[in-house]
Structures are given as structure tokens and as C-alpha cells.
N, C-alpha and C positions, 0 to 999 in steps of 0.2 A: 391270849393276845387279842380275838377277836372281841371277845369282853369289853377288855380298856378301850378298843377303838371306837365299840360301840355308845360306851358311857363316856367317852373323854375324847372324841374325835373332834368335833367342830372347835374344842376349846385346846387341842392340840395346834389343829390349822390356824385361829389367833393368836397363839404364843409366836407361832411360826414366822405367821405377818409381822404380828410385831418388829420383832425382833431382825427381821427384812428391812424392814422401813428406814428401824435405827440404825442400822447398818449403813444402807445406800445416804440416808442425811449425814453422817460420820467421814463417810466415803467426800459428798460433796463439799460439806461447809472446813474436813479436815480440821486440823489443831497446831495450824504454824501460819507461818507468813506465806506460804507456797501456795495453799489452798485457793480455789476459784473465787470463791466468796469474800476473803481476806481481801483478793488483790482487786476484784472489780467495789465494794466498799473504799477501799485508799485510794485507788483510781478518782472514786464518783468524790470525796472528798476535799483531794486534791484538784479535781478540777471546778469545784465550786469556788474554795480559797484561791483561784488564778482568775476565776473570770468576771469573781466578786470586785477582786483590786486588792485583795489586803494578802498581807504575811503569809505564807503557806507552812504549817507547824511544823517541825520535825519529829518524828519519831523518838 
């Protein structure tokens, strides 16, 4: 066991990160309407289409 860590440690702790990162981005950007990301995008959208003057699209 002390072996692997020694020949495979640093590239154990970047899979680790990786795999972290994608996670917490998964966590934030989500995969529905509910998600932070979704609703502040429709937000910024919508309030371009109100303060431009024109039509605002519907979903």
C-alpha cells in the first residue's frame, strides 16, 4: 500500500480534485429549471427583452 502511494500519490490527489471540482460545478450550474445558474440566466434575459421594449419569449 505504501508503494502505490508512493508511485501513484500526486496523480491519486488529481483525480481526487478533479473529480471535486466536477462535482461542486454539477452541484452549482444543476440540470433543471431550479438550478442558480438557470434561473439568474432567465432572469438576466428576461430583463433584457422588458427593458429593450420588445416581446419577452416564452419558454
Amino acid at each position: 500500500m505504501d508503494e502505490i502511494f508512493k508511485q501513484y500519490g500526486a496523480t491519486i490527489i488529481t483525480v481526487l480534485a478533479i473529480v471535486a471540482v466536477i462535482g461542486i460545478i454539477t452541484l452549482v450550474i444543476g440540470s433543471d429549471t431550479s438550478s442558480l445558474v438557470y434561473k439568474a440566466f432567465s432572469d438576466l434575459i428576461g430583463n433584457f427583452y422588458s427593458n429593450a421594449g420588445g416581446v419577452i419569449p416564452t419558454p
